[in-house]
Structure formats: C-alpha cells, structure tokens
C-alpha positions as CSV (number, residue, x, y, z in Angstrom):
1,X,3.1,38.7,13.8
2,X,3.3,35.1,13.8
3,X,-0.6,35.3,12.8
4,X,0.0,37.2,9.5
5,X,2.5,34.7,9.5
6,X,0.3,31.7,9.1
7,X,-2.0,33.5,7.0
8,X,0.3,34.4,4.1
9,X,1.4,30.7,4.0
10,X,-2.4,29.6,3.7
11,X,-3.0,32.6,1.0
12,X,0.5,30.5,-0.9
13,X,-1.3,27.3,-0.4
14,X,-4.8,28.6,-2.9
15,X,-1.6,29.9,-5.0
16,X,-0.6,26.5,-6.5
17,X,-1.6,25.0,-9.6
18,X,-4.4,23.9,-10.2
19,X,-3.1,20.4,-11.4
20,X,-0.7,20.4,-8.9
21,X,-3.5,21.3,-6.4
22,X,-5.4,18.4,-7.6
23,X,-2.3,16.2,-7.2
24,X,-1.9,17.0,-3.5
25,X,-5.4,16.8,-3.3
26,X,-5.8,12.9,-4.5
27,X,-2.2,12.0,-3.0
28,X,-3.8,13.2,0.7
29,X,-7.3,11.3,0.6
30,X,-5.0,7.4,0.4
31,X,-5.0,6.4,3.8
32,X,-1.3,4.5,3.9
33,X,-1.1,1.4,5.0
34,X,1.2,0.5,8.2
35,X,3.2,-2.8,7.5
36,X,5.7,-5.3,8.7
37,X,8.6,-6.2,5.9
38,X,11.1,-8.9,6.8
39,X,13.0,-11.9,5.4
40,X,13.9,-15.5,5.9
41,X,16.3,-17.7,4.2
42,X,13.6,-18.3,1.0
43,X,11.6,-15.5,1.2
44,X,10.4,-11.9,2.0
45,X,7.6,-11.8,4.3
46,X,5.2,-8.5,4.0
47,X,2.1,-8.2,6.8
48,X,-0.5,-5.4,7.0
49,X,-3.9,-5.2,8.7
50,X,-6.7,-4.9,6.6
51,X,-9.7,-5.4,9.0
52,X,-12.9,-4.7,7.5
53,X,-11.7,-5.6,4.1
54,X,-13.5,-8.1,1.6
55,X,-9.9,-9.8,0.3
56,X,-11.9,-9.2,-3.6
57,X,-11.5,-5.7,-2.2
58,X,-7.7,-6.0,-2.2
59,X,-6.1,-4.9,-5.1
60,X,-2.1,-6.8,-4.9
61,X,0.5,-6.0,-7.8
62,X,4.0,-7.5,-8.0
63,X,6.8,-6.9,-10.0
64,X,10.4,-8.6,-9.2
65,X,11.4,-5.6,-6.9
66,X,8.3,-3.9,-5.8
67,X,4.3,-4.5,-4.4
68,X,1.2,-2.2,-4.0
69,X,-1.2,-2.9,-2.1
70,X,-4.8,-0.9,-2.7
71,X,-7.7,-1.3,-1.2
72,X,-11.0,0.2,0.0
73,X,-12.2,0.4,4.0
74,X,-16.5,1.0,3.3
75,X,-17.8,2.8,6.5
76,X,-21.1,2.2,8.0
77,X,-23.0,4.9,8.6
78,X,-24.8,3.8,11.9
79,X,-25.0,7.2,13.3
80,X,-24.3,10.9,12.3
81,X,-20.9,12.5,12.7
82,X,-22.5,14.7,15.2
83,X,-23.0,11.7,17.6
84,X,-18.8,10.6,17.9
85,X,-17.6,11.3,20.9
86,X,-13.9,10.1,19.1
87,X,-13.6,9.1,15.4
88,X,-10.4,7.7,14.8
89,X,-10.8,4.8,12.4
90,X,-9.7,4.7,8.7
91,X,-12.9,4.8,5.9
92,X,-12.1,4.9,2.4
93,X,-9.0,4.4,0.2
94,X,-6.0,2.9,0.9
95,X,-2.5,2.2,-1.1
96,X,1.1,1.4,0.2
97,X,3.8,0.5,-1.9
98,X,6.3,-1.3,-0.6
99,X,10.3,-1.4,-2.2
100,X,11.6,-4.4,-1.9
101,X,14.9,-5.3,-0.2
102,X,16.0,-8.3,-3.4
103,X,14.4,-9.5,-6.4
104,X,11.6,-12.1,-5.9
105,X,9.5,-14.8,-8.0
106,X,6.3,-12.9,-9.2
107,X,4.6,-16.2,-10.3
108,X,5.4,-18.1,-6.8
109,X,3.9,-15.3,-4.5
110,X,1.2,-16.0,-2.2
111,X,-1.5,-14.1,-0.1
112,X,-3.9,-15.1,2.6
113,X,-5.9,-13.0,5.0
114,X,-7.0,-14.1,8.5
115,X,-8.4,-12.4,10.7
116,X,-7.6,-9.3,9.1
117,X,-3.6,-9.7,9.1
118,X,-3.1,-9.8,5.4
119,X,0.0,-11.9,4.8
120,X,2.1,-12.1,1.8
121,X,4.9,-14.3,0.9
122,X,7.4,-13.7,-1.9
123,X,9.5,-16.3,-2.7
124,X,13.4,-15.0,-3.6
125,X,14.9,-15.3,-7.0
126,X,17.6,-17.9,-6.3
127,X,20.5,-16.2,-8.6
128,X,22.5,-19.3,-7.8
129,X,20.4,-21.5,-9.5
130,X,21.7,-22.7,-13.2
131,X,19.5,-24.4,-15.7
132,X,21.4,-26.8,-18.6
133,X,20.2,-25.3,-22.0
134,X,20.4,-28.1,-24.6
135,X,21.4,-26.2,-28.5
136,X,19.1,-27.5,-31.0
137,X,20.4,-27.9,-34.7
138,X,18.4,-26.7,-37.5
C-alpha cells in the first residue's frame, strides 16, 4: 500500500502547473550558499566559501537591509560521470540572500576574497549620528 502510496504523490507532482512547474524547476537548480553572519560594534560581518570562483564571477547586491550573493561554480570535465567513484561537489549556479539583522551603509561596504573565503563587511547606519543643516534664504 504504501507503494501506490508514493506513486499517486508522483502522478500529483506531473499535475502542477506548468509555470509553477517551471518555478520549482529554476528555484531547485541554485545551489545555496552556506554562510557565517555576525556583528561587531561597527559592523555586520557576512563570510561564505566560494572556492573555484573568479571574484568577476560574483555577482554582490546591497540594499540597507538585505544582500544577494550569485555566482557561478564552472566544472571541469576531466573525466566522464561514469568514472566517479563519489561526486559530491557543487557545479553550476549559486544565490543566497541574506536578511539582515539592522540597516547598514550601502556605499561603505566592502568585499575581498582570499583563498576562497569571500568576506563582506557592511558598515552599520549610525542612527545616532546628527548632521547641522544650515537654511539658506532665497
């Protein structure tokens, strides 16, 4: 029973959508990105391995409260699939986006990559901070 089971949920499976399909199809070939998120006094910290990655491969947005970082992982084709005794590596797309905990200072960010740790600072917006602003007369 619990074949016929399995079965009728793979028959509902060919029964979606087909944009929906494609959807599911698209969101599953991203490989997601493991990373480390933490803070200091000044700044949130975000680190993610991107071995095997050209850093003009890397594909970084910010806004004030968010980041996504996309990428591509080109595999070598030194041997046929036939010939892997284990094939466990990530080839192809990749995305993560990453919430973040406070708003930061899009312009002040910085990246760097060495040896494959990609590391990315992000400067908090100090909400403390006040500016003078001087009224002109016209």
């Amino acid at each position: 029973m619990a074949k016929s089971t399995k079965s009728h949920s793979h028959k509902d499976s060919k029964a979606v959508a087909p944009t929906e399909q494609a959807w599911a199809q698209e969101e599953s070939t991203d490989g997601e990105l493991a990373v480390d998120v933490y803070q200091t006094a000044d700044e949130v910290i975000i680190k993610t391995m991107v071995a095997g990655v050209h850093p003009d491969d890397l594909d970084i947005s910010i806004t004030r409260d968010m980041v996504t970082i996309k990428g591509t992982r080109e595999a070598t084709h030194e041997v046929s699939d036939d010939s892997f005794f284990f094939k466990e590596l990530y080839w192809g797309t990749f995305s993560r986006t990453i919430l973040l905990p406070q708003e930061v200072e899009v312009e002040e960010a910085e990246a760097s990559e060495k040896n494959g740790l990609l590391t990315i600072k992000l400067p908090k917006v100090d909400k403390g901070r006040q500016t003078k602003l001087k009224v002109k007369s016209t």
